[in-house]
N, C-alpha and C positions, 0 to 999 in steps of 0.2 A: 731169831730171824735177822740174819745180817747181809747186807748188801744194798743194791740200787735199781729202783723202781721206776722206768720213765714212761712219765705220766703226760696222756696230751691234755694239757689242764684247759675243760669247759668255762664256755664264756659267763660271765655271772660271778663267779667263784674267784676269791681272793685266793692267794696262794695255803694262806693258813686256812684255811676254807680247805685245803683239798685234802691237808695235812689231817685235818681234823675229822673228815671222812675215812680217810686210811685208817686209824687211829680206830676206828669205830668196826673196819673192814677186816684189818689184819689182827684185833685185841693185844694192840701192843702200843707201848706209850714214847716208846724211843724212836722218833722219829723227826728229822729235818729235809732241811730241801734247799736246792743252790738254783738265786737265781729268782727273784720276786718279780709278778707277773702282773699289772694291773689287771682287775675284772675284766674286763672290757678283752681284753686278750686272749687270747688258744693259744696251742701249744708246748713245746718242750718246756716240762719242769722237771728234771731229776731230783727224786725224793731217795732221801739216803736213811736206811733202816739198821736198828741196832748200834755195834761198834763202828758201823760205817756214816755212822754222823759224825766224825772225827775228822772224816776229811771233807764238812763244807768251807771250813772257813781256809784250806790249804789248795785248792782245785788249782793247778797249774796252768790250765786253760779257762782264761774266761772271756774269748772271744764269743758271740752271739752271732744269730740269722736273723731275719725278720721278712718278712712280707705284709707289706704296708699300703694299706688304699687309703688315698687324699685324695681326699675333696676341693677344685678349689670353687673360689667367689665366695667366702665365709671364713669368719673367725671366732671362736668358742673360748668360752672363758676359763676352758679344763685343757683346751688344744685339740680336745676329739669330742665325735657325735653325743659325750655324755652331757656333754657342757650345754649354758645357753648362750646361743648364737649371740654375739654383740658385735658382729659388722657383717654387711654382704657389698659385695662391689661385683660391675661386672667384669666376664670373663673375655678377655680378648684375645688370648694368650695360648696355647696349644701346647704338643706333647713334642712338637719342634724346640719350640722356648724351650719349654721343660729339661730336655735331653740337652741343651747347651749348658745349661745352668749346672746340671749335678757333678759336672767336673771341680766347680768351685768349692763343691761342700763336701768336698773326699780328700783324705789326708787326714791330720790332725788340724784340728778346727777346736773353735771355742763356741760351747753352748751354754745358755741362763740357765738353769733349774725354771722349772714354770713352778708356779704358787702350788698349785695342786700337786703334789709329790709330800716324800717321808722326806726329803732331805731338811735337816734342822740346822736354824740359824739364830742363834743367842738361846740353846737349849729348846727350843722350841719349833716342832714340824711346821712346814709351810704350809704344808694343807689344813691345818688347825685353822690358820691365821686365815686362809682364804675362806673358811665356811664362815668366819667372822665376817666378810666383808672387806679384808686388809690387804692390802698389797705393798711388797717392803723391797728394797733393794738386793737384787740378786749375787754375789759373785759371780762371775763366770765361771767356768769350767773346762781343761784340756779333756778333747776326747781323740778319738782315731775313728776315721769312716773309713773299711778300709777298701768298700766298692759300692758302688750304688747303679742299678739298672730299671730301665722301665724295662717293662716284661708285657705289659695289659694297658690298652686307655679305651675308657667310653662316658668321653668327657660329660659333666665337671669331673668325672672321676680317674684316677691315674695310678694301676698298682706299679709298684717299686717292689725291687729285690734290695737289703741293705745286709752289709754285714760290718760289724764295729763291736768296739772295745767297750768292757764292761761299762756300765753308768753313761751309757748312753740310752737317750730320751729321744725315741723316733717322733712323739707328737711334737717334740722342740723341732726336729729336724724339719715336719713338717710344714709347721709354723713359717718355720725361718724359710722354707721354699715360697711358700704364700706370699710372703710380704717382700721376697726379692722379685715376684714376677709381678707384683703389684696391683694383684687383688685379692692377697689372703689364702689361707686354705688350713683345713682341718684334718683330722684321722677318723679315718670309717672305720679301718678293720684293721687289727692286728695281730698274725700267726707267727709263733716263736720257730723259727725254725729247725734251729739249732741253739744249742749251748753245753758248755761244759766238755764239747769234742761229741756229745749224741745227737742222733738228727730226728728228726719230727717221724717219719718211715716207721723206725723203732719204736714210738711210746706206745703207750693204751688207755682207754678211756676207764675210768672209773669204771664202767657196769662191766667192761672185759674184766677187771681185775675182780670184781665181785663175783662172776662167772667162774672164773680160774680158781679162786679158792671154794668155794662150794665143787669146784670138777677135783679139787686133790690137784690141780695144774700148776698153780703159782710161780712156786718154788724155780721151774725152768725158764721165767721171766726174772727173777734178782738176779742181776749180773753181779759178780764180785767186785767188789770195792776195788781193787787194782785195776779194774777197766777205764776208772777217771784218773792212772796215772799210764797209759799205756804208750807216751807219747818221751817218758823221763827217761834218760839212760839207766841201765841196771846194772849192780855189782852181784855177783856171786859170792857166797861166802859158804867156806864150809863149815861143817854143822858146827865144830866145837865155836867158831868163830862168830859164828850166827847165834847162839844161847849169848854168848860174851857181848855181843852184839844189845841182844834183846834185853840185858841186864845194864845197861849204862855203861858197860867197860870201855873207854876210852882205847882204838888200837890206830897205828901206822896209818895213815891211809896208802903210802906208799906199797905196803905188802899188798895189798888188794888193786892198784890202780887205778884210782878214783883220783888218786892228790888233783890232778888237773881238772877236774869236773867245775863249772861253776852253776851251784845253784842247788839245788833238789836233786836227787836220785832214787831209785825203787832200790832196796836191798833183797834180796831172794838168800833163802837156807838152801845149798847144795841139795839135789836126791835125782832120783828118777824123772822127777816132776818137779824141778826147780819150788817153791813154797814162797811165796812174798808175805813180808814182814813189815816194811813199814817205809818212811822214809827218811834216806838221810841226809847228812851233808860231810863235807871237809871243814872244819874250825881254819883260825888265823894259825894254828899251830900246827898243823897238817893232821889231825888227828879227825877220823872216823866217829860222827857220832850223833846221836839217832835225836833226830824231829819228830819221829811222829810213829809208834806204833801200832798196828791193824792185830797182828798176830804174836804169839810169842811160842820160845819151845822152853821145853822143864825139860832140865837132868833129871837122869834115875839113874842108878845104882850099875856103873859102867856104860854108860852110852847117854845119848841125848835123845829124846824123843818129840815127837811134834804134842803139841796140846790143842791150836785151832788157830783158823784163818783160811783163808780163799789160797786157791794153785791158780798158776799161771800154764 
C-alpha cells in the first residue's frame, strides 16, 4: 500500500493520534504524515503510506492555509481556548481596527515560539518546561504571512483567512493581534486548510476511510506519491537512461536538458504513460543525479522492464 491519504484530522487527536488509527485501519506499520497539527485543530494532514514516506521530509511545497477564529478581551496561557485565561481587558476595538492592523502582520515578520509548543531549546521542548511552571527566553523567528483576511465577525469573535510559510504559529499570530489592538485576544478554532499543495475539499474523516476499506473502496482514495511533486519541472529520460538513472549512474545533464534547472525536479522513464521515478537534481559538475527515489526499473535479458511505482 503505497501512496497519500488526506486525512481531515478530528479535533481531539494529535497527529500521531491519527497515524496511529490508520495503522490500526489500513494493518500496516509504514506510515507518516507532513505537517503536525495541534489537537485542538481540523483539518488537512496528508498521511503518506508505504515507500511514499520518503517524501515527507522532501515536500517541495510547504506553504499552509488556516482559518482562524479569535477571540478578543482575553489572554490564555497556551494562546488558545485550551489554556487558562490570565488576562481579560475590555473590548473597544472592532473588525474596523482589526482590518487596518493586518496589513502590518503580512510579509515576512518575526514570531516568539509560545511556551507551549515542540520547539526545543537547550535540548529540551518548550512545552515540557511550561507544564513545569517555567517560562525561558524565546528567540524569535523569520516567518512569511503571505495574506491575511477577515472573512466572518460576531464580536468578541473574528474569523480570519491566513496563509503563511511553514512554522508558522497562528495562536502567536493571534496573540500578537491582541496585544497590538490593546486588549488581548486568543484562538477559538482552527481548520487546516491547506498544506503540502492539498486542500481541505479533498480529505476524509477517519470513519470514510474505515467505510472505504470494509467497501473494497480505498485504494481510489491514495493518490500517488508524485502528486506532492506536481508542481517540479520534469525531465524525460529514456528507458535505458532511466534504469542508469535509477542505479546511481552519474550522466550529462546537458543530454537531457535539465543543466539550467535550479533545485529539485521529477524524473519520468520514457513509455506510453511517461512512469515517475524519483527526484533529482544537477550537481556543481553538471551532472544528473538522483535525490530521492519512489520507483525503480530492472534489466532483463535484452530490454528494461518497469518493476513498481505510481504513472503520471
Amino acid at each position: 500500500m503505497d501512496g497519500i491519504l488526506l486525512i481531515d484530522k478530528p479535533q481531539g487527536f494529535t497527529s500521531f493520534d491519527v497515524v496511529a488509527k490508520l495503522r490500526g485501519i489500513l494493518k500496516t506499520r509504514k506510515i507518516g504524515h507532513a505537517g503536525t497539527l495541534d489537537p485542538m485543530a481540523t483539518g488537512v494532514l496528508p498521511v503518506f503510506l508505504g515507500s511514499a514516506t520518503k517524501a515527507c521530509d522532501i515536500l517541495p511545497n510547504s506553504d499552509k492555509a488556516y482559518r482562524a477564529v479569535l477571540r478578543l478581551g482575553i489572554r490564555t496561557d497556551t494562546l488558545d481556548r485550551t489554556g487558562t485565561v490570565i488576562a481579560k481587558a475590555p473590548v473597544t476595538v472592532g473588525a474596523s481596527e482589526l482590518k487596518k492592523l493586518l496589513p502590518q502582520f503580512t510579509g515576512t515578520i518575526l514570531q516568539v515560539p509560545p511556551m507551549y509548543s515542540a520547539v526545543k531549546i537547550g535540548g529540551r521542548k518548550l512545552c515540557d518546561l511550561a507544564r513545569q511552571g517555567k517560562e525561558i527566553e524565546r528567540p524569535s523567528r523569520q516567518v512569511t504571512i503571505r495574506s491575511i483576511h477577515l472573512i466572518q465577525e460576531a464580536a468578541p469573535d473574528y474569523t480570519l483567512l491566513v496563509e503563511c510559510s511553514k512554522g508558522t504559529y497562528i495562536r502567536t499570530l493571534c496573540d500578537d493581534l491582541g496585544q497590538a489592538l490593546g486588549c488581548g485576544a486568543a484562538l477559538m478554532e482552527l481548520t487546516r486548510t491547506q498544506a503540502a499543495g492539498y486542500a481541505l475539499e479533498d480529505c476524509h474523516t477517519l470513519q470514510e476511510i474505515e467505510a472505504a476499506r470494509d467497501a473494497g473502496t480505498l485504494e481510489q482514495w491514495i493518490l500517488p506519491v508524485h502528486t506532492a511533486f506536481s508542481r517540479l519541472p520534469q525531465v524525460v529520460l529514456e528507458r535505458r537512461d532511466a534504469f542508469y538513472f535509477c542505479n546511481g549512474l552519474k550522466m550529462q545533464a546537458d543530454r537531457f536538458g535539465c543543466r539550467q534547472i535550479q533545485g529539485l525536479f521529477c524524473v519520468l522513464a520514457q513509455g506510453e504513460i511517461p512512469r515517475f521515478l524519483g527526484l533529482g537534481y544537477v550537481d556543481e559538475m553538471g551532472l544528473l543525479r538522483v535525490k530521492k527515489l519512489f520507483s525503480r526499473l530492472e534489466e532483463k535479458p535484452g530490454r528494461v522492464e518497469d518493476k513498481e511505482g505510481a504513472v503520471l
